[in-house]
C-alpha positions in Angstrom: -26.8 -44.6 -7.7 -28.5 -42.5 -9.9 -30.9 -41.2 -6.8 -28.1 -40.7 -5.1 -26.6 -38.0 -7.6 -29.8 -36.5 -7.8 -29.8 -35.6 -4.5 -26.2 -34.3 -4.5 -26.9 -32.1 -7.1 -29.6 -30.6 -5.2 -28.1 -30.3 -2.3 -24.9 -28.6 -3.9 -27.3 -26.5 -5.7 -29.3 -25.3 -2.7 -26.2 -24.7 -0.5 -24.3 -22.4 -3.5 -28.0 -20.7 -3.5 -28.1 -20.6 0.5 -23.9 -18.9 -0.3 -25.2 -16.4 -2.5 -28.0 -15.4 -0.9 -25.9 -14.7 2.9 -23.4 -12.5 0.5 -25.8 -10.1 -1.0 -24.8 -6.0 -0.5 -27.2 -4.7 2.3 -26.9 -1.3 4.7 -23.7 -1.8 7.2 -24.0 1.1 9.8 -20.7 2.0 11.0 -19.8 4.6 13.7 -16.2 6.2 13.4 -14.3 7.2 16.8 -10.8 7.9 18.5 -10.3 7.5 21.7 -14.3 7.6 22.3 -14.2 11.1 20.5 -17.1 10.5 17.6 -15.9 12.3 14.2 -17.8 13.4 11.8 -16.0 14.3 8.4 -14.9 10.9 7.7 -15.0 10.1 4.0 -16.0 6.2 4.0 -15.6 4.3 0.5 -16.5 0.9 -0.6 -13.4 0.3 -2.6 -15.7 -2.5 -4.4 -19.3 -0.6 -5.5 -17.4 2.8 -5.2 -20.1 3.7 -3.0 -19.5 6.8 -0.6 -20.6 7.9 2.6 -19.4 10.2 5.3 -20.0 10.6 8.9 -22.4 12.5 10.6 -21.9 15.0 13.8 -22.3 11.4 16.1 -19.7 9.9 13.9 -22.2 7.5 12.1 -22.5 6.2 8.8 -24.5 4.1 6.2 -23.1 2.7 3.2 -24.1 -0.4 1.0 -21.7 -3.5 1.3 -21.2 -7.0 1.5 -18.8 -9.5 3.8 -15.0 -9.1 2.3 -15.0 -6.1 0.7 -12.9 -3.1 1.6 -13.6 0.0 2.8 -11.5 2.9 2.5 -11.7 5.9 5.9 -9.8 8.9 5.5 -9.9 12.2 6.9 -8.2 15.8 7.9 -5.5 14.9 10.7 -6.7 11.2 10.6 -4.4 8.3 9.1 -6.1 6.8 6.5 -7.2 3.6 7.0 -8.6 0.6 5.2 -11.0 -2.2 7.0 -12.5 -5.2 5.7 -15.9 -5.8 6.1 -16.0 -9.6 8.0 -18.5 -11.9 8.9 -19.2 -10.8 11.9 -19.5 -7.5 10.4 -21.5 -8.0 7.9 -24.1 -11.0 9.8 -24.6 -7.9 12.1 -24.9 -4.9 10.1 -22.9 -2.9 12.7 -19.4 -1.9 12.5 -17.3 -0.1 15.0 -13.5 2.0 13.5 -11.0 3.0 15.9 -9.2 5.6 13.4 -5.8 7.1 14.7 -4.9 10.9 15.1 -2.1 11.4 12.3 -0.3 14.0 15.4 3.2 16.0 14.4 5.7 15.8 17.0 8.3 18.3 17.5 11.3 17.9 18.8 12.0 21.2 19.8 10.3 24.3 18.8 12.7 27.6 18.6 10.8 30.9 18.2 13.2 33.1 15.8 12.1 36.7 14.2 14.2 36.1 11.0 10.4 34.4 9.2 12.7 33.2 6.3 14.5 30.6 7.5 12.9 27.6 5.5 14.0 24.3 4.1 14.3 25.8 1.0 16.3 28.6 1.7 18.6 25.5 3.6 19.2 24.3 0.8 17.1 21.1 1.9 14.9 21.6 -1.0 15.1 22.7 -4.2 13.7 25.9 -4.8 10.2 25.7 -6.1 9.5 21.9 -5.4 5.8 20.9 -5.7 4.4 20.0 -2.5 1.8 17.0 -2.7 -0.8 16.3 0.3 -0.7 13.3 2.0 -3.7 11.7 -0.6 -1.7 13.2 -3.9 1.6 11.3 -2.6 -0.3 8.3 -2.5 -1.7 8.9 -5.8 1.7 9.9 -7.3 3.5 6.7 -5.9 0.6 4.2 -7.7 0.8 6.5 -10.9 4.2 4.6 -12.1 5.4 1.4 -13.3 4.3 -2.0 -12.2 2.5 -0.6 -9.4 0.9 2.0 -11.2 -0.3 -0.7 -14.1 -1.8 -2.6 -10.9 -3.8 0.2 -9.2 -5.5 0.8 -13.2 -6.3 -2.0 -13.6 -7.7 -2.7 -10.0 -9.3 0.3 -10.1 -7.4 1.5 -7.0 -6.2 4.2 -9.3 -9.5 6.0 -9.7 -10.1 5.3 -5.5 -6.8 7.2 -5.3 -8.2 10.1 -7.6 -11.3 10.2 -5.6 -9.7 10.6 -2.5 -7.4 13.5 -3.6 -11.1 15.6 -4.5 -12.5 14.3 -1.1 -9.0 16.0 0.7 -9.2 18.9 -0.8 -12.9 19.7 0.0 -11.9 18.6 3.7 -9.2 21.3 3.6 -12.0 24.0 2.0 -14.2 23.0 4.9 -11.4 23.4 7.6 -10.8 26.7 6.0 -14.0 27.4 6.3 -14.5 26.4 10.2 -11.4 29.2 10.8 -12.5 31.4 8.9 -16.3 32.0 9.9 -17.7 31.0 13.2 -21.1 29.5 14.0 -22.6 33.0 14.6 -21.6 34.1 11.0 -23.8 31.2 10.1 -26.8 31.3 12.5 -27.1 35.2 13.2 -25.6 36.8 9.5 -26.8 33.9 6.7 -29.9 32.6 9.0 -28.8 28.4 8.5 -30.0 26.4 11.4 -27.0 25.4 14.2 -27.4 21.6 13.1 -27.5 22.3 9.2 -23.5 24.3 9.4 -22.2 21.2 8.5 -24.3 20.6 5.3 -24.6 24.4 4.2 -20.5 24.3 4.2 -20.3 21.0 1.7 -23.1 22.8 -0.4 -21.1 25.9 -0.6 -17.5 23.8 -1.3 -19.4 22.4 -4.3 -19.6 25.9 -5.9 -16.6 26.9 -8.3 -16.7 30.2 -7.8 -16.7 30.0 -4.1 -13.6 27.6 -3.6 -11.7 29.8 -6.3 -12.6 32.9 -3.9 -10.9 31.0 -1.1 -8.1 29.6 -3.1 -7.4 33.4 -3.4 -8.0 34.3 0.2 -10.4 36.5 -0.9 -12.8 36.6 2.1 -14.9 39.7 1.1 -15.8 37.8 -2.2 -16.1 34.5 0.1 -19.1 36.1 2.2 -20.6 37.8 -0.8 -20.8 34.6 -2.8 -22.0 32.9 0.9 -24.7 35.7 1.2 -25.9 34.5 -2.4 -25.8 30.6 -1.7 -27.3 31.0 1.9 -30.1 32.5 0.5 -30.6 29.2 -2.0 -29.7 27.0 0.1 -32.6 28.5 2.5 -35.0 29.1 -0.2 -34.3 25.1 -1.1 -34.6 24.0 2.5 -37.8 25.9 2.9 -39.7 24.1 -0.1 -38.2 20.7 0.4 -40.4 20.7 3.8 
């Protein structure tokens, strides 16, 4: 009887062992698509180790993670999305999002030269409402009450938070691909065709420069881009 526990114990022991061991974070590469498009942007997070990643120009990305936890996948005109990593996922190390295009429809569009017809002058609205982006409403909604005790204390609350700064450097970079074509880039600041991408999150980090397009100042905008090119080359050069 006593032999008998012995080896239970061990064999319990070596199969939680075995358990742990199949569940540990590692590298899951994931490529982001819809409707076979590939689309780079995408903000992934690992709502679990609040790790972050975001895909590449093929629409790939690397982040640590381990079978059941959540990742969060949002991006300009994308509905945010949330997928868990499974088994199957996770036994692979390759993941595969579908993510659906967030499109407006219209009903019917009627051209009209009076510009000032708006929901506010409707009456709709009140005058002066604050207008929240799609990540701030879903901020503002966990912020109160039971729910917003919840997301604290889950830490969905600071996910939320994050989120709301990834959005708004996805609009700064959408500003930035109307503003300035890839000939501004290549020909006028000298950044290599397949480095745009980069050079524009390395600009949207700069105070200065996101105030400047805040104000729709774009002759301060290529002045201060003039100034972070050159950096940005100067670091690119040395890092070789």
């Amino acid at each position: 009887m006593k032999n008998s526990l012995i080896v239970l114990f061990v064999l319990l022991g070596q199969n939680q062992l075995l358990t742990a061991q199949t569940n540990v974070e590692k590298i899951i590469t994931g490529t982001v698509i819809s409707n076979t498009k590939k689309l780079d942007g995408i903000s992934v997070i690992n709502c679990m180790n609040k790790m972050m990643a975001v895909t590449d120009r093929d629409g790939c990305f690397s982040i640590l993670a381990k079978e059941g936890d959540i990742l969060n996948f949002s991006g300009i005109d994308y509905k945010y999305l949330k997928k868990y990593v499974y088994k199957r996922d996770y036994n692979s190390g390759i993941m595969e999002v579908d993510m659906v295009f967030n499109a407006v429809e219209l009903d019917e569009v009627i051209i009209n030269k009076d510009a000032n017809i708006t929901a506010e002058n409707l009456g709709i609205i009140p005058r002066g409402q604050v207008k929240f982006t799609p990540q701030e409403r879903r901020l503002y909604s966990n912020s109160g009450g039971i729910q917003g005790l919840f997301s604290s204390i889950s830490g969905e609350k600071e996910i939320l938070k994050m989120n709301v700064e990834i959005e708004k450097k996805e609009l700064l970079l959408k500003k930035l691909d109307y503003l300035f074509g890839n000939k501004y880039y290549t020909k006028t600041l000298k950044i290599p065709e397949e480095l745009i991408k980069g050079f524009q999150y390395y600009c949207v980090e700069d105070p200065r420069f996101v105030e400047s397009l805040s104000l729709k100042n774009k002759s301060m905008s290529m002045f201060l881009m003039t100034n972070l090119a050159i950096v940005y080359n100067q670091k690119r050069v040395s890092e070789k």
